[in-house]
C-alpha positions as CSV (number, residue, x, y, z in Angstrom):
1,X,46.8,0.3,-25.8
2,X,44.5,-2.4,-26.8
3,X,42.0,-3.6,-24.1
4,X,41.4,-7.4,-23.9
5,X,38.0,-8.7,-24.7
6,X,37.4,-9.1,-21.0
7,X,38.8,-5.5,-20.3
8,X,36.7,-4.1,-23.0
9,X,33.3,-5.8,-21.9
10,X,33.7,-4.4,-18.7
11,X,34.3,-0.9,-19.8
12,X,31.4,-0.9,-22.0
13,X,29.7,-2.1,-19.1
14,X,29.9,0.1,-16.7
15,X,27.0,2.2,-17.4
16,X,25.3,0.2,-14.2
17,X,26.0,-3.7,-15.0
18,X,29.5,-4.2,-14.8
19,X,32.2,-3.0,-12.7
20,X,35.7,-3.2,-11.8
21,X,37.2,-4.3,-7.9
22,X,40.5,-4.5,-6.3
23,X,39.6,-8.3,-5.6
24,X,38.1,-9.1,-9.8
25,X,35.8,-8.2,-12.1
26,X,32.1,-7.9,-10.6
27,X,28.9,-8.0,-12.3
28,X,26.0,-6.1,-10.8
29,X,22.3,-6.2,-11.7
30,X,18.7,-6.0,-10.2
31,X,16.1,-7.9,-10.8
32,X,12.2,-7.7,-10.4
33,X,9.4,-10.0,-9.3
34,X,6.1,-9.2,-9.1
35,X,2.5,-11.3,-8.0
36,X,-0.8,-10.7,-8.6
37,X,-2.9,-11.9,-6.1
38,X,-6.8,-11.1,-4.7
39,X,-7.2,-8.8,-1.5
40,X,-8.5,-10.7,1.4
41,X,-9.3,-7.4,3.3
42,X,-10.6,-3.8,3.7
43,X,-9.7,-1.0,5.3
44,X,-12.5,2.1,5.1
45,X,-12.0,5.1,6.6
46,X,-15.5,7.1,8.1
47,X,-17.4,9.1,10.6
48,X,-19.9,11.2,11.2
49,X,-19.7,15.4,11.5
50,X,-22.1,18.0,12.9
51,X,-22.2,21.7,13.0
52,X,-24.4,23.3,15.7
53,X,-24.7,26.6,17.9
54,X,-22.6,25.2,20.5
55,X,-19.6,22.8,21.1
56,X,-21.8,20.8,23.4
57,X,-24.5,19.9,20.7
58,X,-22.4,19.4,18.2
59,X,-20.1,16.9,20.2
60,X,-23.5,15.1,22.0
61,X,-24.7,14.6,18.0
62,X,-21.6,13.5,17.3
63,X,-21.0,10.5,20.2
64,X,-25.0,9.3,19.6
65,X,-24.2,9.1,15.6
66,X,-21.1,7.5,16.0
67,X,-22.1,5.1,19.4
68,X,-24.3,4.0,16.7
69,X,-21.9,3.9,13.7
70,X,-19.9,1.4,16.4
71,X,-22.6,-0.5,17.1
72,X,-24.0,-1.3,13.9
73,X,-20.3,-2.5,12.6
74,X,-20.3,-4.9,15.7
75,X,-23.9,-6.1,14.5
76,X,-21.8,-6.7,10.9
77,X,-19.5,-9.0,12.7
78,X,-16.8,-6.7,12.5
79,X,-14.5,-7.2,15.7
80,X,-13.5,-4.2,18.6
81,X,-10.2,-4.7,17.3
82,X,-10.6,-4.0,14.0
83,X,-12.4,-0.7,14.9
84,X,-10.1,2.7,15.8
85,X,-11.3,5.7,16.3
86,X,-8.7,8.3,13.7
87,X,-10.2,11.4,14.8
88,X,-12.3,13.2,17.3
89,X,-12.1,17.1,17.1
90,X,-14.7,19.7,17.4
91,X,-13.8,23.6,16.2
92,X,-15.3,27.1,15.8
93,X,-17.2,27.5,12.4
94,X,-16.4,31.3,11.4
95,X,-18.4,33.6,9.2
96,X,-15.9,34.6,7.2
97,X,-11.8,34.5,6.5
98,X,-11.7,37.5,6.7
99,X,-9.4,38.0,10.3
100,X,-10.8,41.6,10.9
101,X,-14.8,41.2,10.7
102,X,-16.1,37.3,11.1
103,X,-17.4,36.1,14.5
104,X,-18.4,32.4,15.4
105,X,-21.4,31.2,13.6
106,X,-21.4,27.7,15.5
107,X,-19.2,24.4,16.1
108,X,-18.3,21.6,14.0
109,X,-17.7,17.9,15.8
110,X,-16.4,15.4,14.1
111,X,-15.4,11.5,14.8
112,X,-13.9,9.3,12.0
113,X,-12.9,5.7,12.6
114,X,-10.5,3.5,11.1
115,X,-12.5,0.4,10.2
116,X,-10.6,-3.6,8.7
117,X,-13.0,-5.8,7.4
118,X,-12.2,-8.9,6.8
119,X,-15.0,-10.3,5.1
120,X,-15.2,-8.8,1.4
121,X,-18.2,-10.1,0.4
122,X,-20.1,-8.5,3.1
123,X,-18.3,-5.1,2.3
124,X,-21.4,-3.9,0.5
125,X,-23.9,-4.6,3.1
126,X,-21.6,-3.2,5.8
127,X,-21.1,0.8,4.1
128,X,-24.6,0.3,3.8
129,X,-25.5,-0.4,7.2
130,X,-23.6,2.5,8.7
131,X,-24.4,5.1,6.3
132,X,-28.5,4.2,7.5
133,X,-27.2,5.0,11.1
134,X,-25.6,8.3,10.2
135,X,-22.1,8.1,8.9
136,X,-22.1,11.3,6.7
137,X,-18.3,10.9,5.8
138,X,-16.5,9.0,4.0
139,X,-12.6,8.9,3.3
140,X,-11.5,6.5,1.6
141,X,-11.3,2.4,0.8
142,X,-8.0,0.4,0.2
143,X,-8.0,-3.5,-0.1
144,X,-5.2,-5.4,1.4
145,X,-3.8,-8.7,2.4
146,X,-4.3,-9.8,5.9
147,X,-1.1,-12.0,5.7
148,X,1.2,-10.7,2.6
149,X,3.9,-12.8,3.7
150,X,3.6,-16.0,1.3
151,X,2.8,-13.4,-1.7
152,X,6.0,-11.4,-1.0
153,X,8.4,-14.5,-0.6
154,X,6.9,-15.3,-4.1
155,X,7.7,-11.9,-5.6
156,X,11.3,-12.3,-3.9
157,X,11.7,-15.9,-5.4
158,X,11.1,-14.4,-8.9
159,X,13.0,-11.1,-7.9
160,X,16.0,-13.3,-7.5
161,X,15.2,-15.4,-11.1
162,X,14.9,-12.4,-12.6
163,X,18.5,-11.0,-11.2
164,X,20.0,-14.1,-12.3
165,X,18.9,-14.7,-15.7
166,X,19.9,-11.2,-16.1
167,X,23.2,-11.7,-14.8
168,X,23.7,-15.1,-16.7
169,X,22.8,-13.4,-20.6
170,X,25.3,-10.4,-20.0
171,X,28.4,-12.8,-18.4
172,X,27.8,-15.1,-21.7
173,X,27.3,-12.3,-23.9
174,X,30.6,-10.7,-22.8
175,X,32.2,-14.3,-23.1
176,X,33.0,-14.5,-19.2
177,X,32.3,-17.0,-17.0
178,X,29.7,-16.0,-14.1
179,X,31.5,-17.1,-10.4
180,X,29.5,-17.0,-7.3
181,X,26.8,-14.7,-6.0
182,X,28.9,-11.3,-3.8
183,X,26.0,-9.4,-1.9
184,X,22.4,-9.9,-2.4
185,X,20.2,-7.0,-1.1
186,X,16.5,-6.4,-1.5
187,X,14.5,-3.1,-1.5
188,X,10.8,-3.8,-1.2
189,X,7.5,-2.2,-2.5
190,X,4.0,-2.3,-0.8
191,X,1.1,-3.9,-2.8
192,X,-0.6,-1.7,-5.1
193,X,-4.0,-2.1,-7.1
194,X,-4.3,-3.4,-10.0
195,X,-7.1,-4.5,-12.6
196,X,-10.6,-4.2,-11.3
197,X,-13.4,-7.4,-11.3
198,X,-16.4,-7.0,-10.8
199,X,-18.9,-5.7,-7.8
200,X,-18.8,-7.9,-4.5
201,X,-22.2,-6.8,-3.1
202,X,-25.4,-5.2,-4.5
203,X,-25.5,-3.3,-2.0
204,X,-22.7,-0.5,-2.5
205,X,-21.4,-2.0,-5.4
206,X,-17.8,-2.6,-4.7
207,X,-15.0,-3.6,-7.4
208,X,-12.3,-6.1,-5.4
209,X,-9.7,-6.7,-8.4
210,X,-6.4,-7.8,-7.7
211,X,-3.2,-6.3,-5.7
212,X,0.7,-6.5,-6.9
213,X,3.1,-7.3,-4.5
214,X,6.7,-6.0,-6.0
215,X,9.7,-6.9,-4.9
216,X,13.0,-5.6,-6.4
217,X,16.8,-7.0,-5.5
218,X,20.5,-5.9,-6.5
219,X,22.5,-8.9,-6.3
220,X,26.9,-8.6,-7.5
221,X,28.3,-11.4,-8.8
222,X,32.3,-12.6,-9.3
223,X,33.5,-12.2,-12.7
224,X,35.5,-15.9,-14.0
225,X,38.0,-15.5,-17.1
C-alpha cells in the first residue's frame, strides 16, 4: 500500500522529529540557546591545617590561623554573610597503614571556609591577603553570576527560536503546514566556563573570562494537511 506524502514524511520521521497521535500528526523537536556573558562573582574555597603532638595544639593553631583568615577577609570588605565555615575536623595522624604495627604520631586540625566575593577586581589582592595570615590550603575557585536570572531568560528566549525555526524548516520540508505549539517544556543547564581574558589583579594573577548559561527546550507542535 502506497503511503501518502504526508504519511510518508512522518514515517521517515520518526527517528525523534515526527510522530504520530490519536488526536493528528505531531511534530516534536528541541531547541538550544546559549549566552555568553562575564562573571560578576567568586566563590574560593580555603583554610588553614596543622599537625601537632596533641589535638589541643593542633585545634588552638588552627582557630588563631583561621580567627585571622576571618578577619583579614572582613578587612577586604568581604561581608559575614559571604563567609561559611565548610569544614572543621581534627584526626589522629598514624605512622603507618599498616592496621597491625602503627601508633599515633600526632593530630591534624583543619578549618576550610566557603568564601563569595563579589568584587572581582579585588580578587587578587584578597588570596593574597589571606595566604600572608596563614591560609595553607587552597581548594578551589569558580566564578559565577550573582543574579543569573536575566542571562537565563535570554538563553530560554533563543532556546525557544531555536525550537521553532527547527520546527518551521522540517514542517515545509515535508510540505505540511505547522498548527499551534502542544507542550513546551524546558530542561536547564548551569553556567559553565568558557574562554579565558586576561589577569584581574597583579597580585595573584587571576583569569575572569566569560560563563555560558545553556538552556535547552522540547516543544510538540500540531501537524496541518
Amino acid at each position: 500500500m502506497k503511503l501518502s506524502l504526508l504519511s510518508a514524511a512522518i514515517w521517515i520521521a520518526v527517528a525523534g522529529v515526527v510522530a504520530a497521535q490519536d488526536d493528528g500528526p505531531v511534530l516534536s523537536v528541541s531547541g538550544m540557546g546559549e549566552v555568553a556573558v562575564a562573571p560578576d562573582m567568586a566563590v574560593i574555597s580555603l583554610g588553614v591545617v596543622h599537625v601537632e603532638e596533641t589535638a589541643g595544639d593542633a585545634m588552638a593553631k588552627v582557630s588563631a590561623d583561621a580567627t585571622a583568615l576571618i578577619a583579614v577577609l572582613s578587612e577586604q570588605g568581604i561581608e559575614a554573610r559571604d563567609i561559611q565555615t565548610s569544614q572543621l575536623s581534627v584526626h589522629p595522624v598514624w605512622s603507618s597503614y599498616d592496621s597491625n604495627d602503627r601508633k599515633i604520631t600526632g593530630f591534624e586540625a583543619r578549618n576550610a571556609v566557603t568564601v563569595r566575593v563579589r568584587d572581582l577586581d579585588g580578587l587578587g589582592g584578597v588570596l593574597d591577603q589571606v595566604l600572608e595570615v596563614g591560609a595553607n590550603t587552597f581548594n578551589g575557585l569558580q566564578f559565577q553570576l550573582q543574579d543569573p536570572s536575566a542571562a537565563e531568560a535570554e538563553a530560554r528566549a533563543g532556546a525557544v527560536r531555536d525550537a521553532m525555526e527547527k520546527a518551521a524548516q522540517l514542517s515545509e520540508a515535508a510540505g505540511v503546514g505547522l498548527g499551534p505549539v502542544l507542550s513546551l517544556s524546558e530542561g536547564g543547564q548551569a553556567p559553565r566556563p568558557e574562554m579565558f581574558a586576561a589577569a584581574r589583579s597583579a597580585d595573584v594573577p587571576i583569569a575572569a573570562g566569560e560563563l555560558v548559561v545553556t538552556s535547552h527546550v522540547s516543544m510538540s507542535f500540531a501537524l496541518e494537511p
